[in-house]
LOGUTI-926530 format. One record per residue (C-alpha): residue number from 0; x, y, z; residue in one letter. Coordinates in Angstrom, 3 decimals. Layout:
% LOGUTI-926530
   nr         u         v         w  rest
  NUM         X         Y         Z     a
...
% end
This chain:
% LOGUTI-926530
   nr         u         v         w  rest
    0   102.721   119.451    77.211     x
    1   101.956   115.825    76.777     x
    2    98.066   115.132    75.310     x
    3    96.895   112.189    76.497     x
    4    93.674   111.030    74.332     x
    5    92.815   108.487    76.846     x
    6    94.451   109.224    80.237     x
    7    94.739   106.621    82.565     x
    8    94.828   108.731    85.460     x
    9    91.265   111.455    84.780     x
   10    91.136   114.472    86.784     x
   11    88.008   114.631    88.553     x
   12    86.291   118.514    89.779     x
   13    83.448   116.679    91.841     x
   14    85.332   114.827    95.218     x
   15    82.266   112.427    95.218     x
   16    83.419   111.252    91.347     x
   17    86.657   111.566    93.211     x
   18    86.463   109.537    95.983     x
   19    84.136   107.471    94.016     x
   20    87.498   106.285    91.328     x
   21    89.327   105.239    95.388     x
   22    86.336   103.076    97.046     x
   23    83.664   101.993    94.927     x
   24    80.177   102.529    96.787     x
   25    78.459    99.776    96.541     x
   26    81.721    97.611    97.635     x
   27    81.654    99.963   100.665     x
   28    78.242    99.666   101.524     x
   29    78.474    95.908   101.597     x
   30    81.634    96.252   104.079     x
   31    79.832    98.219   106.223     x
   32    76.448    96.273   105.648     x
   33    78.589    93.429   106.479     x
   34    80.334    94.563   109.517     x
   35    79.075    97.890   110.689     x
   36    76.786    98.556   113.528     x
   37    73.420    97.001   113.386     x
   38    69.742    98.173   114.833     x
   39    67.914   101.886   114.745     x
   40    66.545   104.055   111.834     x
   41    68.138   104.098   108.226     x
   42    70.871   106.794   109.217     x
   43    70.350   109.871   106.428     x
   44    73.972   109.436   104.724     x
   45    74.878   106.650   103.131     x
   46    77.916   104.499   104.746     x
   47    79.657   105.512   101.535     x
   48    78.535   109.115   101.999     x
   49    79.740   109.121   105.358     x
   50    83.119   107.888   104.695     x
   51    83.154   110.204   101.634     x
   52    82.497   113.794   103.789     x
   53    84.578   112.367   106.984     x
   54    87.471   112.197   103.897     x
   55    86.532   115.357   102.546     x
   56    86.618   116.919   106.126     x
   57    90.278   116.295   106.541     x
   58    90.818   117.447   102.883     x
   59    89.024   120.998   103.224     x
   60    90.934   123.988   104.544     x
   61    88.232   125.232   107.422     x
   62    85.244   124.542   108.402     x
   63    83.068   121.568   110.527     x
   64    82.002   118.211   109.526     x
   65    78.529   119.416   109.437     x
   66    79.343   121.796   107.421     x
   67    80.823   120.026   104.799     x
   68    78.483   117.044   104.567     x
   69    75.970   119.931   103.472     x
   70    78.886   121.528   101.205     x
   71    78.967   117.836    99.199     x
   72    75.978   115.836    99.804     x
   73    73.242   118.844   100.476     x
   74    71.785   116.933   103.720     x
   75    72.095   119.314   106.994     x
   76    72.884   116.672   109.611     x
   77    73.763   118.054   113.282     x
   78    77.520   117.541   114.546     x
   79    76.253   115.777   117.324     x
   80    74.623   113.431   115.258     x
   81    77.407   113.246   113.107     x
   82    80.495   112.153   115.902     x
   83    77.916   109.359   117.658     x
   84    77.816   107.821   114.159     x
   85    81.667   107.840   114.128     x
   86    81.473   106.629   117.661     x
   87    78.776   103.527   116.536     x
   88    81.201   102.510   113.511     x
   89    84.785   102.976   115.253     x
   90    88.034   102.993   113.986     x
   91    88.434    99.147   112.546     x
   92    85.764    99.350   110.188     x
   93    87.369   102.481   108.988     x
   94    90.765   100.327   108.720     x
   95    89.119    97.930   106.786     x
   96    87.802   100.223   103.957     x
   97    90.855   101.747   103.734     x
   98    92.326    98.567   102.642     x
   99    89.647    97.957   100.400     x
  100    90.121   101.518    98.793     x
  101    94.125   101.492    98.466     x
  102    96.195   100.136    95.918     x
  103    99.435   100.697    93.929     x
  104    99.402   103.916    91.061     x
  105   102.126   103.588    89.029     x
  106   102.735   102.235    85.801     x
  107   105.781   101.416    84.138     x
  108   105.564   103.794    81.280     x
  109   104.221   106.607    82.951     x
  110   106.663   106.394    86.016     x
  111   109.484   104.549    85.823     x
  112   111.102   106.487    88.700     x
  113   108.605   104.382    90.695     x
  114   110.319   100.973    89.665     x
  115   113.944    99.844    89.763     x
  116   114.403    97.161    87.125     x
  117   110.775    96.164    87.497     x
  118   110.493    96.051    90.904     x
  119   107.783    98.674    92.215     x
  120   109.436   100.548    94.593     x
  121   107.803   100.852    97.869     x
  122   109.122   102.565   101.680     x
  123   107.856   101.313   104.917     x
  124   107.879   104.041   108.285     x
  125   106.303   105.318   111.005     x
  126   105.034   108.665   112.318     x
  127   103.770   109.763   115.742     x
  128   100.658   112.407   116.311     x
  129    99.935   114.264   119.214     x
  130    96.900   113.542   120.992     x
  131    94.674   116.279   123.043     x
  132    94.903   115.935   126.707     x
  133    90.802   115.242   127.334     x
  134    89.710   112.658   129.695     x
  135    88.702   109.494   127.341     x
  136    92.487   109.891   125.996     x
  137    94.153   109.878   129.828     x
  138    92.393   106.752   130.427     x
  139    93.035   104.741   127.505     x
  140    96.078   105.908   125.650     x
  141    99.891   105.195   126.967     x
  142   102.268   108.636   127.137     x
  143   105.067   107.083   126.346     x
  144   108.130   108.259   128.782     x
  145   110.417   110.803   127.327     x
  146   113.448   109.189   125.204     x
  147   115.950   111.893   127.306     x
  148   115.394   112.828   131.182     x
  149   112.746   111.787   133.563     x
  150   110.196   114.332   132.516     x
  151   106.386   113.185   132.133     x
  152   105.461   113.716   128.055     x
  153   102.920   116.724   127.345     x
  154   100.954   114.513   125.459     x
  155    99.765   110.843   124.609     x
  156   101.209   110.108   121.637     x
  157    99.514   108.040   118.099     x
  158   102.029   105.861   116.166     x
  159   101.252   104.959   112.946     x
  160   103.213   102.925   110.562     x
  161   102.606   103.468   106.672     x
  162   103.487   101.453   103.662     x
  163   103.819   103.979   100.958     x
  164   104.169   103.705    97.117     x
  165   107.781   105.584    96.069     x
  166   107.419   107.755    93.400     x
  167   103.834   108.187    93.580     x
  168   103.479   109.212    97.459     x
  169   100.201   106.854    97.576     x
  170    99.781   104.893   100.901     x
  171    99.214   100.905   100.576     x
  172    98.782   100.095   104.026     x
  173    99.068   101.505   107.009     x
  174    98.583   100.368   111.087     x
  175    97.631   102.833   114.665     x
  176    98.219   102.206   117.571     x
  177    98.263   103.754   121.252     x
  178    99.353   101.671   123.591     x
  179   102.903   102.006   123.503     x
  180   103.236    99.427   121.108     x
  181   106.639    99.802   118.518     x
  182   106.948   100.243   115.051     x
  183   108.044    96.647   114.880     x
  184   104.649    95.522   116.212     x
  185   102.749    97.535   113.687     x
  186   104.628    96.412   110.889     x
  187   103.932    92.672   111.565     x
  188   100.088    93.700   111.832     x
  189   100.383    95.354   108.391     x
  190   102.049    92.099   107.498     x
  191    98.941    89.943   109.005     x
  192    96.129    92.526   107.114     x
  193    97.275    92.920   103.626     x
  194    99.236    91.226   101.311     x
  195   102.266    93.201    99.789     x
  196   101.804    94.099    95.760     x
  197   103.749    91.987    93.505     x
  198   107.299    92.403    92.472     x
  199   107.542    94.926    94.934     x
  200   111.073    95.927    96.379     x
  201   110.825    97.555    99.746     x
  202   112.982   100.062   101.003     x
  203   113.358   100.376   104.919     x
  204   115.643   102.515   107.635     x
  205   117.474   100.694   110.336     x
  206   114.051   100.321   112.643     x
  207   112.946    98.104   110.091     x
  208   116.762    96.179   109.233     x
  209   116.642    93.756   111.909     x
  210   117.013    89.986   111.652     x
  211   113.472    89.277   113.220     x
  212   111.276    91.571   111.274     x
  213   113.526    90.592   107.735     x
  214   112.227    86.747   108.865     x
  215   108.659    88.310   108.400     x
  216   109.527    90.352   105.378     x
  217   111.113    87.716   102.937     x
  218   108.184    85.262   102.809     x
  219   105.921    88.097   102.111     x
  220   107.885    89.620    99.769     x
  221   109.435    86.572    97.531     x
  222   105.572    85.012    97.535     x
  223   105.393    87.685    94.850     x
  224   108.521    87.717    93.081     x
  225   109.551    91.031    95.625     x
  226   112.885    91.613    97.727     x
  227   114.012    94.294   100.468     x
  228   116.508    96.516   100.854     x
  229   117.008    97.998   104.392     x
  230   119.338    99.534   106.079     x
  231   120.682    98.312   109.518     x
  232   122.447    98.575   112.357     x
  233   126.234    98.286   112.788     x
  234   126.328    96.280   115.593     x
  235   124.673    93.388   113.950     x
  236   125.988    90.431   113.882     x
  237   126.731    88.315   110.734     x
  238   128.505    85.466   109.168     x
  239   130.251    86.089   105.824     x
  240   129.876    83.105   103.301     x
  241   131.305    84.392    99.947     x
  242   132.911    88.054    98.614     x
  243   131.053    89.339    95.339     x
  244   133.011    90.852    92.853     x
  245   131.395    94.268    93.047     x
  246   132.601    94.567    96.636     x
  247   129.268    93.081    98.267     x
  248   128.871    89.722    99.824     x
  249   126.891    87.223   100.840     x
  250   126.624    86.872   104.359     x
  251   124.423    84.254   106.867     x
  252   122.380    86.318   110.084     x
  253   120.948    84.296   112.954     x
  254   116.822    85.099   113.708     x
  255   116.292    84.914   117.212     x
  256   112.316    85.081   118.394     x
  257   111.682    88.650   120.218     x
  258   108.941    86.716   122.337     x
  259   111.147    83.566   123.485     x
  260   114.440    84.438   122.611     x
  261   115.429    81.250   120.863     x
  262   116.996    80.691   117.192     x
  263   114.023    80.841   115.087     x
  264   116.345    79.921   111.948     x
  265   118.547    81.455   109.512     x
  266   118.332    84.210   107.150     x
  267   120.906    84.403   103.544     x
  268   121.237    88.060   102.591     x
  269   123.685    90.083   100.779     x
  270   125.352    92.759   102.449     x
  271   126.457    96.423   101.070     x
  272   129.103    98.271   103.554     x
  273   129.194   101.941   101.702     x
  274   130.597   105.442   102.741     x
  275   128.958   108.383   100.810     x
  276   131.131   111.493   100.568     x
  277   129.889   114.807    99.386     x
  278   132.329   117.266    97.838     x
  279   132.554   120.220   100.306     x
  280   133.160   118.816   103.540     x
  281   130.874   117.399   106.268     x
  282   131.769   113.378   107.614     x
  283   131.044   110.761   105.432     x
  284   128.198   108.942   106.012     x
  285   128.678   105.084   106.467     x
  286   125.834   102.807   105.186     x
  287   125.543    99.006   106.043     x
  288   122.541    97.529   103.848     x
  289   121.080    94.173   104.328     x
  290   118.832    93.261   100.924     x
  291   117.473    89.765    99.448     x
  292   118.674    90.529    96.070     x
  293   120.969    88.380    95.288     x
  294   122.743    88.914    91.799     x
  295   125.478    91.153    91.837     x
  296   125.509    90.973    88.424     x
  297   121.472    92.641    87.653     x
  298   121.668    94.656    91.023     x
  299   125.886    96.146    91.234     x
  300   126.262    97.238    94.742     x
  301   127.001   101.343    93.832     x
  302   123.352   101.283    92.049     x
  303   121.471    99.832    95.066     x
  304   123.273   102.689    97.395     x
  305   121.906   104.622    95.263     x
  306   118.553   103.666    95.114     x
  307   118.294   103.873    98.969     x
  308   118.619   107.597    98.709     x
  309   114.471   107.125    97.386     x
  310   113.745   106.202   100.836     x
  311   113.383   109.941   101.617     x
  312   110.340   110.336    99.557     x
  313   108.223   108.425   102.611     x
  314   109.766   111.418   104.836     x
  315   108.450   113.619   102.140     x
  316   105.087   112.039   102.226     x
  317   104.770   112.665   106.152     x
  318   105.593   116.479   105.596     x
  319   103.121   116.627   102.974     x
  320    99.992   114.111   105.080     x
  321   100.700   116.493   108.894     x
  322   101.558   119.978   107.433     x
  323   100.329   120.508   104.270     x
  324    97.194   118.205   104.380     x
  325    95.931   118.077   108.033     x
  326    97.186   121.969   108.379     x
  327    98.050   121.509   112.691     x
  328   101.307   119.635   112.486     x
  329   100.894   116.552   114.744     x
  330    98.184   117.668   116.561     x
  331    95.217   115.777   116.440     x
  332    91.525   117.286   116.425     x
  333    89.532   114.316   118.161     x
  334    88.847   113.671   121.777     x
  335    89.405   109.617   122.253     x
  336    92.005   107.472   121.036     x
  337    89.476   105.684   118.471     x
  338    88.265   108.788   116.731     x
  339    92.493   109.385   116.944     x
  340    92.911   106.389   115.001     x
  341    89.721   107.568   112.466     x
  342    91.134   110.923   112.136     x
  343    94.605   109.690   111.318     x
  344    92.826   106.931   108.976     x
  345    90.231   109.824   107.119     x
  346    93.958   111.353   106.825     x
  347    95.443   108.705   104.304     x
  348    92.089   108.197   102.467     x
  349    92.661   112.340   101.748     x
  350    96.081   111.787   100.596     x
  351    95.198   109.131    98.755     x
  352    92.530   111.130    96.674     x
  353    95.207   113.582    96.387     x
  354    97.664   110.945    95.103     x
  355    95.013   110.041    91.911     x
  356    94.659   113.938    91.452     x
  357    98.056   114.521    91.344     x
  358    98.955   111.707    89.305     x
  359    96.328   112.567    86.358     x
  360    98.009   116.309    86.382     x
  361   101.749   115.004    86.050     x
  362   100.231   112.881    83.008     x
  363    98.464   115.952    81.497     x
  364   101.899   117.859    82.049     x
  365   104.188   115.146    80.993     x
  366   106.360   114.719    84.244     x
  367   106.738   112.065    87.005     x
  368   104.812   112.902    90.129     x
  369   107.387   114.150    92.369     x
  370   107.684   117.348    89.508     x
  371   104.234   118.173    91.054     x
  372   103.493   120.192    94.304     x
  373   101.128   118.874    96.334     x
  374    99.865   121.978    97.632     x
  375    98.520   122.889    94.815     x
  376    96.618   120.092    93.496     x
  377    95.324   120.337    97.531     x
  378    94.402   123.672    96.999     x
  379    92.962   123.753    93.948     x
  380    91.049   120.319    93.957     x
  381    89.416   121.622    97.698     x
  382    88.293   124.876    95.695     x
  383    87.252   123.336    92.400     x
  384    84.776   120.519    94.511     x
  385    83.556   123.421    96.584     x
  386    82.581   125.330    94.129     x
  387    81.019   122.895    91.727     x
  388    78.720   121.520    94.513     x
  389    77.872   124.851    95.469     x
  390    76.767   125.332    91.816     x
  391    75.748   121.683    90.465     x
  392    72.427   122.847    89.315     x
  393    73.713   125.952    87.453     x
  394    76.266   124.334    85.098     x
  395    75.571   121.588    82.447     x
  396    77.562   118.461    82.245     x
  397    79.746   119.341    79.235     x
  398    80.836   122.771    80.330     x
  399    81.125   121.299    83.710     x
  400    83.582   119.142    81.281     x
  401    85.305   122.043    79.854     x
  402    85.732   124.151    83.051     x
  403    87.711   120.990    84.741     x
  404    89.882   120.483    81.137     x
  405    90.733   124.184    82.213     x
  406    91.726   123.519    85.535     x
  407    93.633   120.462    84.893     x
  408    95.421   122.651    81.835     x
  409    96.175   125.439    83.788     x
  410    97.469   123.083    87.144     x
  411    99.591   121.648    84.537     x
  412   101.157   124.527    84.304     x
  413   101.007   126.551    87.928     x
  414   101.883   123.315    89.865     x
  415   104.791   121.764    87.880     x
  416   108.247   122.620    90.319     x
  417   111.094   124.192    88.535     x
  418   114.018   121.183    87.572     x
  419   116.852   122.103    90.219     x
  420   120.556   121.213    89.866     x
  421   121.358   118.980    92.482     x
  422   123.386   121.136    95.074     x
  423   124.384   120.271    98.941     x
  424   124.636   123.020   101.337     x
  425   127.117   124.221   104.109     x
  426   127.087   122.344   107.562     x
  427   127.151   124.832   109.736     x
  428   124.662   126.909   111.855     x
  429   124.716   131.078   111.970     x
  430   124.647   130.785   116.174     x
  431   126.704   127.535   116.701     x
  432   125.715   124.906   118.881     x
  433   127.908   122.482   120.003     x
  434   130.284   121.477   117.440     x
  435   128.721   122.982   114.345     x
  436   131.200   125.854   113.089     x
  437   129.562   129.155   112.516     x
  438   128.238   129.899   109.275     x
  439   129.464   133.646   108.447     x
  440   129.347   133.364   104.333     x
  441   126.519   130.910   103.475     x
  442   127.469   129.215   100.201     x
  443   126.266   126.648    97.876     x
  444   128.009   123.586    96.140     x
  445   127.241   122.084    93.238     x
  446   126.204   118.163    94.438     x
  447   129.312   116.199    93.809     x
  448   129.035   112.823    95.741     x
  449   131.379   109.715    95.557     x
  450   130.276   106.205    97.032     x
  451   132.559   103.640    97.779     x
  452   131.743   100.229    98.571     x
  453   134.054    98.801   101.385     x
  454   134.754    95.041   101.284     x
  455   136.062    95.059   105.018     x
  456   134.388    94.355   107.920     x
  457   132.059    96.762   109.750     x
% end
């Protein structure tokens, strides 16, 4: 196990200290002093107390927001009292802090699975939550129509579109909405509200490889010495300039406006045409990327195929944010599409808590984050804050000290996951449907996979 004498990432027991390393108070206080609600009686918590518990309320396993405001903070506050304060501060205020709270993790030495030749790697998605069907939501959120038949959607749906740090599962930005609006729309507001992190190279699936939003991303991205890497469509269209000598090329795409349809200008990208075979049958999977890295030479075409296999981590990160954190799936808890957007917000401040917690126990243990489960450091850092508020006048500071050093020791050890072999399974189903043969003798391959970069035309 790797000793650390002075960690960069330390594992906190108390969620206030927790929170407190995410969103400095008095920076919140001033946000909220600044834009907040104004008029009545000093409210009893804090505006960095409330944000704190409504955080904490998403991270615990069971129980009501009353109940854990009194759990963390020791003030008994009605839940009445509690939802018209979330009502009187609404969801953009909430949107703002978490700006002001998030920013990248990783460091180069500590996690260089999270870079790719110095470029911080980071994944850009969306993610849809069901709302409840209550009154205020019928009125004011869009069900969007079913992709497949003419049936009417159960539910009103959230979208939310995430920037996420790879390799570190931490979220940088992120953008609701509930009007219908696309992924493409929220993207260009995350865009507008925050500036991407320097010599950043973001990773994208083909909802995000289109010739309008690139237009948007390359600006953002080369103002700080950053590139892309998406994948796109095959339909595309696209004028070749030059053939590299690793099989890429350099081609020119035309930008047309989504809002007036006219040529908006010209974009100069390279483009990767790649099939990916995996020893043991199934069809090879064909991959067109679009990126703004130039130089064959630093960046060979195989290696950023590759690297677009990291991609999957921001699926990961949903799995872990709607079943492992929020505990329903994708079904949200509040009654109107602005406490949606809070809950969904309160959501990402959680998993970004999480994401420092985690990160200080893969340093303790000597591995990269991913080697981590997330469960675990959920479970135990829920337990370890409830138990230490429930007994902060019992236990002096230094074996308050001690009995964390313990946890974070012993987390070291229950939540690192096993190193697995890289292995692809049989494509087939047990009760076939469709065209998927039927599976009678499960087996397991060792991963062998073979990518070949195709200079011909899509």
């Amino acid at each position: 196990m790797h000793d650390a004498p002075h960690p960069r990432f330390p594992f906190h027991g108390s969620f206030p200290r927790a929170f407190a390393a995410l969103l400095d108070p008095p920076a919140c206080d001033s946000l909220f002093e600044r834009r907040g609600p104004r008029g009545g009686p000093d409210p009893k918590l804090s505006p960095w107390q409330w944000l704190m518990t409504r955080t904490y309320h998403q991270l615990a396993p069971a129980g009501s927001f009353s109940t854990h405001v009194k759990e963390i903070t020791g003030i008994r506050i009605s839940g009445s009292a509690l939802s018209q304060r979330g009502k009187a501060i609404g969801w953009e205020l909430l949107h703002e802090a978490l700006h002001l709270a998030l920013r990248p993790l990783a460091d180069p030495a500590l996690h260089p699975g999270a870079f790719h030749r110095g470029l911080r790697l980071l994944a850009i998605d969306g993610t849809t939550f069901n709302l409840r069907n209550t009154p205020a939501i019928a009125e004011r959120a869009v069900k969007v129509p079913c992709g497949k038949g003419n049936g009417q959607p159960a539910f009103a749906r959230m979208l939310a579109v995430v920037l996420v740090e790879l390799g570190m599962y931490q979220p940088l930005a992120a953008a609701p909405g509930w009007q219908g609006e696309g992924e493409a729309t929220l993207a260009r507001r995350i865009l507008q509200e925050r500036e991407l992190p320097e010599k950043s190279l973001l990773l994208g699936d083909r909802l995000y490889g289109t010739p309008s939003l690139l237009w948007h991303f390359k600006p953002a991205l080369e103002k700080g010495g950053g590139a892309f890497l998406m994948r796109v469509k095959s339909n595309l269209k696209a004028t070749v300039k030059e053939h590299l000598s690793d099989g890429s090329r350099r081609i020119v795409v035309k930008v047309t406006d989504p809002a007036t349809r006219r040529v908006a200008g010209t974009l100069e990208l390279r483009e990767i045409l790649a099939t990916v075979t995996v020893a043991g049958g199934g069809k090879p999977l064909q991959l067109r990327l679009w990126t703004s890295l130039m130089d064959e030479t630093l960046h060979p075409a195989a290696e950023l195929v590759e690297l677009y296999a990291a991609r999957w981590q921001h699926e990961l990160f949903f799995r872990e944010l709607k079943v492992k954190l929020h505990g329903r799936g994708d079904l949200l808890d509040a009654q109107t599409p602005e406490t949606a957007a809070q809950e969904v917000l309160a959501l990402l401040m959680a998993a970004a808590v999480l994401a420092l917690q985690r990160a200080a126990v893969a340093e303790a243990a000597g591995v990269e984050v991913p080697r981590i489960s997330f469960a675990v450091v959920r479970d135990y850092t829920a337990a370890m804050c409830k138990l230490l508020e429930l007994g902060n006048d019992l236990m002096e500071l230094p074996k308050r000290a001690i009995w964390v050093a313990r946890a974070l020791k012993q987390l070291a050890e229950v939540a690192l996951i096993p190193w697995r072999k890289p292995r692809s399974c049989q494509r087939a189903l047990r009760q076939p449907v469709k065209d998927w043969p039927k599976m009678k003798q499960p087996s397991s391959l060792p991963l062998l996979k073979s990518i070949t970069i195709n200079p011909a035309s899509p």
